[in-house]
N, C-alpha and C positions, 0 to 999 in steps of 0.2 A: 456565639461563634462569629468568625470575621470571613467572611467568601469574597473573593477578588475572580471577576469572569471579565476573560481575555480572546478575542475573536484571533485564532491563528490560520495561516493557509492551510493548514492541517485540521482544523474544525477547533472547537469551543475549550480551553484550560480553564482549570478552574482549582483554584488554591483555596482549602478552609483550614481554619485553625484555631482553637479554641481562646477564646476572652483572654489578655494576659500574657501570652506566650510570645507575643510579640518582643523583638530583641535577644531572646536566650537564645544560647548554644547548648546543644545537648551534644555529650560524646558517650561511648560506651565502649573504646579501642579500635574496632575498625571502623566504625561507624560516628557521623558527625553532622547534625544538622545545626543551623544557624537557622530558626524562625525572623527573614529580614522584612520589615516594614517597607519595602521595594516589590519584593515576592507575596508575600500575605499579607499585607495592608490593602485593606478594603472597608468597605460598612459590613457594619452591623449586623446580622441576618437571625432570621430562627429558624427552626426545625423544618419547615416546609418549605422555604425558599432554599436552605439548604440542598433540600430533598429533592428540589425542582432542577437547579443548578446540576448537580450530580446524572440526574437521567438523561440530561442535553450534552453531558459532559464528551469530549473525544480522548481526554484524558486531565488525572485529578491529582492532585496532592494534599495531604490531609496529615494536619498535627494536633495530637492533644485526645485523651481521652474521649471526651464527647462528639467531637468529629470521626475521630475512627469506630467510635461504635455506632454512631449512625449511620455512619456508608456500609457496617459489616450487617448490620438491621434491616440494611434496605436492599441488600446483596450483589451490593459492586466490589466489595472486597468479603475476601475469605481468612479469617481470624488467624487461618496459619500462617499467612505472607503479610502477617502487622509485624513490624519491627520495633523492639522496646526498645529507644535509645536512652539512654542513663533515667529513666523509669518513666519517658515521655513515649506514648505510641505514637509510629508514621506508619504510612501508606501511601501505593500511589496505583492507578492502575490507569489502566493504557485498551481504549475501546477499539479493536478493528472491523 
């Protein structure tokens, strides 16, 4: 996975997204993501730093099968509010 952790006035973002994904656009009619190397370019990461990242998180965004089931694994997202855009899942959620 690739995690990008960003310190904002509002506390900790954190964009992950699975190996690869970088540069596509996914559409599915109303919905549309562009995976940009701006937004999710970051290193490298694995499953624990992921996992570390996400619990510090103040809010996250997350592309790609193995990203979204890890954050629904670790119970920061709830499997009803993943969005499958043209057969790639996203998520984001939002800590207050």
């Amino acid at each position: 996975m690739i995690l990008t952790e960003r310190e904002t006035p509002k506390g900790l973002l954190v964009s992950v997204c699975d190996r690869g994904l970088i540069g596509e656009t996914f559409e599915n009619g109303k919905f549309s993501i562009t995976v940009t190397e701006e937004f999710y370019g970051g290193e490298e990461a694995g499953e624990s730093e992921v996992v570390n990242s996400l619990a510090r998180a103040s809010v996250a965004n997350l592309v790609g099968e193995r990203s979204v089931s890890l954050a629904i694994e670790q119970g920061h997202v709830e499997e009803t509010n993943v969005l499958d855009i043209d057969g790639t899942l996203h998520a984001q959620f939002l800590r207050m």
